[in-house]
C-alpha positions in Angstrom: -228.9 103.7 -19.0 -232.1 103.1 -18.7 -235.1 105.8 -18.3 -236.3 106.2 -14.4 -239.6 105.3 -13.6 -241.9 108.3 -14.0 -243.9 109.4 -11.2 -247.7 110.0 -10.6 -249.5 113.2 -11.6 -250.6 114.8 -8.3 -254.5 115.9 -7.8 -255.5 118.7 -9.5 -257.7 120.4 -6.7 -259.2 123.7 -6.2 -257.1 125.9 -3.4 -260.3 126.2 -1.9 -263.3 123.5 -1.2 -266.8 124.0 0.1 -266.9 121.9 2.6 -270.0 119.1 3.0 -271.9 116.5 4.9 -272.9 112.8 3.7 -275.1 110.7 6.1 -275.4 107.8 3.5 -274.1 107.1 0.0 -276.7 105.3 -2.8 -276.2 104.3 -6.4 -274.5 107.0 -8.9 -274.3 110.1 -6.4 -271.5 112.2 -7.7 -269.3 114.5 -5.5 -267.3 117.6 -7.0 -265.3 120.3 -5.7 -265.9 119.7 -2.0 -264.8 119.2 1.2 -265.6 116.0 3.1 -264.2 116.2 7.2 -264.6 113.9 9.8 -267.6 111.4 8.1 -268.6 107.8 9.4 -269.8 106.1 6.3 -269.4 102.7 7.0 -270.5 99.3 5.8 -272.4 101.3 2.5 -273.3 99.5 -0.4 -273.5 101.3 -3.7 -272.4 101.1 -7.0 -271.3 104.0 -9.5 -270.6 106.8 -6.9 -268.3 109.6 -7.9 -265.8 111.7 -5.7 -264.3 114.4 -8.3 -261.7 117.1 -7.2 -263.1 116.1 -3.8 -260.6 115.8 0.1 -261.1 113.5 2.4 -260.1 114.3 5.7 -260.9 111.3 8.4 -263.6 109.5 6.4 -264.2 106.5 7.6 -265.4 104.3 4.1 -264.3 100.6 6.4 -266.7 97.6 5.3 -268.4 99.3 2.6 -269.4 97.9 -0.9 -268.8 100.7 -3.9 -268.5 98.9 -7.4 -267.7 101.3 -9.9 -266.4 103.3 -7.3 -264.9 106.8 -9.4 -261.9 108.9 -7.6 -260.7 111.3 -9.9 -258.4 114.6 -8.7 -259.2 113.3 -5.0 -257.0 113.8 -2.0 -257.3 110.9 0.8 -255.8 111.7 4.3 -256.4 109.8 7.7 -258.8 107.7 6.0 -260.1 104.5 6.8 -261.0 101.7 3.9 -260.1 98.4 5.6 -262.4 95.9 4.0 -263.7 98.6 1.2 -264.4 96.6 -1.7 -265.1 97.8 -4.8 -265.2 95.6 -8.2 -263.6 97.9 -11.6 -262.7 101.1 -9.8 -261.6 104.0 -11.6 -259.0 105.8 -10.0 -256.7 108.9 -11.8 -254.9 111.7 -10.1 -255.5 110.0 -6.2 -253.2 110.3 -3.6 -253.6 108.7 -0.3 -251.9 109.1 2.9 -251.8 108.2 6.4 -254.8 105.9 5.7 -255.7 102.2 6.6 -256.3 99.9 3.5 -256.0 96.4 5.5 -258.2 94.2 3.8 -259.5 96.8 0.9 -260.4 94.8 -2.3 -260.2 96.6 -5.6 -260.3 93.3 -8.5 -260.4 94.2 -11.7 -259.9 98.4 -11.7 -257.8 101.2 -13.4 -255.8 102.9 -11.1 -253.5 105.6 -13.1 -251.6 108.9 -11.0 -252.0 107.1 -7.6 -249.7 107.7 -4.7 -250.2 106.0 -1.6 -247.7 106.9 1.5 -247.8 106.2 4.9 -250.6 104.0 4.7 -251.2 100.0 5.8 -252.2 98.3 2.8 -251.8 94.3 4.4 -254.0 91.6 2.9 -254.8 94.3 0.1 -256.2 92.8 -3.2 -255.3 94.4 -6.6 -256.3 90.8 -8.3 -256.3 91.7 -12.4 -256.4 95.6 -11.8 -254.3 97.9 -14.3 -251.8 100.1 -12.0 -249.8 102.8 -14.3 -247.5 105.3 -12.6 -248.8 104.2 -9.2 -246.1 105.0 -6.1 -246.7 103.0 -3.0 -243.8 104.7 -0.6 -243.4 104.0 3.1 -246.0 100.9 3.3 -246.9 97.5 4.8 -248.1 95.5 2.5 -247.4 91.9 4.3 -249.9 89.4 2.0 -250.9 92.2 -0.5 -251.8 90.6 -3.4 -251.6 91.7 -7.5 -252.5 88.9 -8.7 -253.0 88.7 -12.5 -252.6 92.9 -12.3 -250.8 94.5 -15.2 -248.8 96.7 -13.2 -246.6 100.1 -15.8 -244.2 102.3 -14.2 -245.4 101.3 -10.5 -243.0 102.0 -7.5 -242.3 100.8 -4.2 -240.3 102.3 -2.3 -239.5 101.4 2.0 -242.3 98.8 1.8 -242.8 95.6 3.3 -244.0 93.1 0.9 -243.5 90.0 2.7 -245.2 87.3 1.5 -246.9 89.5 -1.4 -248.6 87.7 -4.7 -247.7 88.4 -7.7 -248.8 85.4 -9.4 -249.3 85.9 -13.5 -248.8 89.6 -12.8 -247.2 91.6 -15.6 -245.1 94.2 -14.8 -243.4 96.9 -17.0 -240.8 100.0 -15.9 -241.3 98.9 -12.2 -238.7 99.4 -9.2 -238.1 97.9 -6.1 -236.5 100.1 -3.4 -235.5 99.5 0.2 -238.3 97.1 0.1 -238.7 93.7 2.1 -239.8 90.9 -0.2 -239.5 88.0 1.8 -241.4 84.8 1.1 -242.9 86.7 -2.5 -245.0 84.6 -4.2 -244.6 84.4 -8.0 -240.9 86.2 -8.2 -240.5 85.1 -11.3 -243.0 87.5 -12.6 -241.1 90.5 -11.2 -239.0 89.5 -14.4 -238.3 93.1 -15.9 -238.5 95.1 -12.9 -235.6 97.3 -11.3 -234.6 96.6 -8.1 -231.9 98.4 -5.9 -228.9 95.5 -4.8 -229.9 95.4 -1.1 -233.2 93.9 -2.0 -231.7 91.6 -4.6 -229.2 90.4 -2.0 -232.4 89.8 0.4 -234.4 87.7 -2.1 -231.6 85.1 -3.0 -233.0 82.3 -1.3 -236.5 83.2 -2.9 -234.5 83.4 -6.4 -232.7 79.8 -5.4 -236.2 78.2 -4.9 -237.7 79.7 -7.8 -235.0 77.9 -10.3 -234.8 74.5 -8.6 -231.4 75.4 -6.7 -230.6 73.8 -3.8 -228.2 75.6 -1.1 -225.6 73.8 0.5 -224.6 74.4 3.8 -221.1 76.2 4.6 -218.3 73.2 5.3 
């Protein structure tokens, strides 16, 4: 039988945070140990910032530009990074929840220990990113795409991935659960993945188009 999918490490964060203000973020400012509440930081542009054994409680990061962005032991609630993008993130030890992601663009990072529940994560990009023990639980993901992503031990479980990409992804010890992937692009690539029967069942006509096969009608 084979071994389950192992799960993310959680955040490792103090029991108690300081908490602080940010008005604006510029190139390489670093964040540790703290507290962030109730902060308006949209449409920013910098590169190299740092959030490290930082919460995030109803920041609002939506249109900004972070390359290099750096979340490491961070805890992400009621957030919102629709349109964030941010080129070669490094993300370990993140978990996000109830937070909007429509839109976020993260090509080309290393995302390791991330949990993301509750959230909306549509027209998301992950385009060549490296996801390992990454759990995406409870989430609509309509158009999300992992395009080219190397994707070990990731999860998704009650999503909708309805017209996902996963074009030239790779994938290795990942599992499908209660999860709607209707209209997938690139289901031949899931090749090596678990998935529960239900959601088998549900992609048979995706499977049928993949391999050429036409279906006849019932006589």
């Amino acid at each position: 039988m084979p071994a389950p999918t192992p799960s993310p490490a959680p955040p490792r964060l103090a029991p108690e945070l300081d908490r602080a203000g940010i008005e604006t973020l510029t190139d390489d400012d670093r964040w540790d140990e703290v507290a962030l509440d109730d902060l308006e930081l949209t449409d920013q542009c910098a590169a190299g910032v740092g959030f490290d054994g930082v919460r995030l409680t109803r920041v609002d990061l939506s249109g900004s530009r972070l390359d290099a962005l750096r979340l490491i032991d961070a805890a992400l609630t009621d957030c919102n990074l629709a349109n964030l993008q941010s080129r070669r993130l490094e993300a370990a030890r993140l978990a996000i929840a109830r937070s909007r992601l429509t839109g976020i663009g993260l090509h080309e990072g290393s995302l390791h220990d991330v949990t993301i529940s509750g959230c909306r994560v549509d027209l998301a990009s992950f385009g060549f990113s490296v996801l390992a023990r990454v759990t995406f639980e409870d989430c609509l993901m309509t158009e999300a795409s992992f395009h080219g992503a190397q994707l070990d031990a990731v999860r998704f479980h009650d999503c909708d991935l309805t017209r996902a990409d996963f074009r030239q992804a790779r994938l290795r010890r990942c599992e499908f659960r209660r999860t709607d992937l209707t209209d997938l692009e690139g289901v031949v690539h899931l090749r090596g993945a678990a998935i529960d029967w239900p959601t088998v069942v549900g992609l048979a006509g995706v499977w049928a188009a993949a391999l050429g096969i036409r279906v006849l009608d019932s006589d």
